[in-house]
C-alpha positions in Angstrom: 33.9 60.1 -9.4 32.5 57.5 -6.9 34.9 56.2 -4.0 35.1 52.9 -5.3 36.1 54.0 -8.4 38.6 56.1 -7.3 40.1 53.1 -5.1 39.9 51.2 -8.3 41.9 53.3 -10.2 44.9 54.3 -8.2 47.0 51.1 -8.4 46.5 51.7 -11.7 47.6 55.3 -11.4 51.0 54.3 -9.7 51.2 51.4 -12.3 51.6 53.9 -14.7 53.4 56.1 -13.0 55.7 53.7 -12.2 55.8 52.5 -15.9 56.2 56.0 -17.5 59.5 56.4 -15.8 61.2 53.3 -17.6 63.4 55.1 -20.4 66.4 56.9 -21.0 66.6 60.4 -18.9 68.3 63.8 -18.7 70.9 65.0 -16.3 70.1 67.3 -13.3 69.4 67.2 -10.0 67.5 65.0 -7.9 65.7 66.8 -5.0 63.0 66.4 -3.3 61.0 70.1 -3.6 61.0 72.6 -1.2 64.3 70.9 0.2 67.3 73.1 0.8 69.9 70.4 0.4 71.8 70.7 -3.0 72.8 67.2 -4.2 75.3 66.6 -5.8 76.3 65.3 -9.4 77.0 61.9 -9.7 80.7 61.3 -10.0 82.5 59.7 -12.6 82.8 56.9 -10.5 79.6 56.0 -10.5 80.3 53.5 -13.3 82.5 51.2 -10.9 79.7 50.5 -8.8 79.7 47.1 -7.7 77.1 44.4 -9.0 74.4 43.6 -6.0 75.1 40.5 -4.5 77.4 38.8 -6.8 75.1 38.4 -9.5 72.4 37.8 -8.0 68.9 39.5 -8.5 68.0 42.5 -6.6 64.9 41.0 -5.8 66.4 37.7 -4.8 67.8 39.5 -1.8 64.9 41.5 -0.5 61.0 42.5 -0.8 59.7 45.9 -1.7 57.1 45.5 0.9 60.4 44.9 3.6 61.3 48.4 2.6 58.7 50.4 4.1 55.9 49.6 7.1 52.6 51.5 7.9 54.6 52.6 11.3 57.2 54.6 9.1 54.3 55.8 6.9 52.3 56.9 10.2 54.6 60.0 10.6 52.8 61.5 6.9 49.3 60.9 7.9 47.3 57.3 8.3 47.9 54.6 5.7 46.6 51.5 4.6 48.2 48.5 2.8 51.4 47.2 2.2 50.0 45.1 -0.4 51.4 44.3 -4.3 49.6 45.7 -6.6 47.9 43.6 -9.5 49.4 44.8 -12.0 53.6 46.2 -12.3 56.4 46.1 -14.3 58.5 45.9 -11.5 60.4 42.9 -10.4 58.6 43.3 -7.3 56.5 45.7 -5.9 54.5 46.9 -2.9 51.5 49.6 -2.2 49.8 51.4 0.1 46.9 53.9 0.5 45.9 56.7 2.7 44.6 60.6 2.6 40.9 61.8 2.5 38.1 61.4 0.6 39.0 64.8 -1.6 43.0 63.0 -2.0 43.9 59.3 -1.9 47.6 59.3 -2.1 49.3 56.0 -3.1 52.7 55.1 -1.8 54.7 52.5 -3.6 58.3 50.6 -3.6 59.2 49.1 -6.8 62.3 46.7 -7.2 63.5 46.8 -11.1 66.3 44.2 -10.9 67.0 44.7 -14.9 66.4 48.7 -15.2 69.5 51.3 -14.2 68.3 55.0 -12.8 69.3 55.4 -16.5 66.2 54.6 -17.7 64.0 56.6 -16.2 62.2 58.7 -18.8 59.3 61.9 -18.3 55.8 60.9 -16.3 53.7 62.6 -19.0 52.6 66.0 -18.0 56.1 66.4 -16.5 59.2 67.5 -16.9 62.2 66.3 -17.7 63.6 63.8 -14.9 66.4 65.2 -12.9 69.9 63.3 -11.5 71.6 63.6 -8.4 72.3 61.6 -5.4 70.4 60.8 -2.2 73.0 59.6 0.5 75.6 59.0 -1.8 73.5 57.3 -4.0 72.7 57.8 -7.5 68.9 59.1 -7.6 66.9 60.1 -10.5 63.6 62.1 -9.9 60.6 62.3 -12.6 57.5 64.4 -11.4 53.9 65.4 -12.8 51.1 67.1 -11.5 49.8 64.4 -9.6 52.8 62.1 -8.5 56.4 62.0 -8.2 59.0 59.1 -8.4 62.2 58.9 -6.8 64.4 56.1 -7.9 67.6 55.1 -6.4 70.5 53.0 -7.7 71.2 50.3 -6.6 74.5 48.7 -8.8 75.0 49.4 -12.8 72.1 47.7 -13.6 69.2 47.8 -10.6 67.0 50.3 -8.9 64.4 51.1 -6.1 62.0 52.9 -6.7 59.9 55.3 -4.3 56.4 56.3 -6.2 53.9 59.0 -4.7 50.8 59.5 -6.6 46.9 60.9 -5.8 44.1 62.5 -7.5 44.8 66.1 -6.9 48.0 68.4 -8.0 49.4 68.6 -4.8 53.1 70.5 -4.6 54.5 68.3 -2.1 54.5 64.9 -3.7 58.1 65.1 -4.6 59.3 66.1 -1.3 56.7 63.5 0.3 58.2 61.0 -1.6 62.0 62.1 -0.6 61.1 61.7 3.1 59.9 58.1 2.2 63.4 57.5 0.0 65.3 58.5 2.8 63.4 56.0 5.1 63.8 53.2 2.1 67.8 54.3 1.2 69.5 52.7 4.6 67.7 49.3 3.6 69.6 49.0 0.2 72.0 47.2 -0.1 75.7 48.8 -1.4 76.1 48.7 -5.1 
């Protein structure tokens, strides 16, 4: 496949990456791979969360592309963007590119003001997704051969999402793309 092809076709690919991880899920655990911290189960408490700023839309109060900058990115390897993507199902939504020739990987930050980390459903070609938390937070992973999503809860009924995706089966997407959660997670808000 040509190179503008390819450049062509991977908003698309974490369009529907994004998109394919919009239902209901399993329970689990939400880790990032080759990680050796064991998250926990969300607690029963978890219900009680707070709505985020008193009723107010997720989105209202901040931008996926205020989320994450090309600095933070710079520490996995030399990115482009920062950019929304033409086309998303998010409430808002922001990506950028990077990798080689043989890889392009696609980072993105989705805000889904109206979908819970109880929606997230299978990527096809993936497993099941898996729950947890990541700093406290309720998480819910979903991973295929060539991308990983991470998304975090933010109140009953909102979520970030943190979406790796490129053109090879690489192992390491879903720890890639719990490095970049834990960069996005401090810029939540509570909820």
């Amino acid at each position: 496949m040509r190179k503008s092809t390819r450049a062509l076709l991977l908003p698309l690919a974490v369009a529907a990456l994004a998109v394919a991880a919009c239902s209901n899920s399993e329970s689990g655990m939400a880790k990032p791979k080759g990680s050796t911290d064991s998250p926990t189960q969300p607690s029963s408490s978890a219900a009680t969360e707070t709505p985020v700023g008193s009723g107010r839309a997720l989105s209202d109060e901040l931008t996926a592309c205020s989320l994450l900058n090309q600095q933070e990115l710079a520490q996995f390897g030399e990115f482009r963007g920062g950019q929304k993507p033409s086309t998303s199902s998010a409430s808002d939504a922001c990506q950028w590119s990077g990798g080689d020739v043989s890889n392009v990987v696609t980072v993105g930050v989705a805000i889904r003001d109206a979908q819970s980390v109880d929606e997230v459903s299978p990527i096809e070609g993936g497993g099941a997704p898996t729950t947890g938390q990541l700093a406290g937070r309720r998480a819910v992973q979903a991973s295929a051969p060539t991308g990983c999503l991470l998304a975090l809860s933010v109140g009953d009924s909102s979520r970030v999402d943190v979406v790796i995706s490129g053109e090879t089966e690489e192992p390491d997407y879903c720890q890639l793309v719990g490095q970049v959660a834990d960069i996005v997670e401090p810029k939540l808000p509570e909820g």
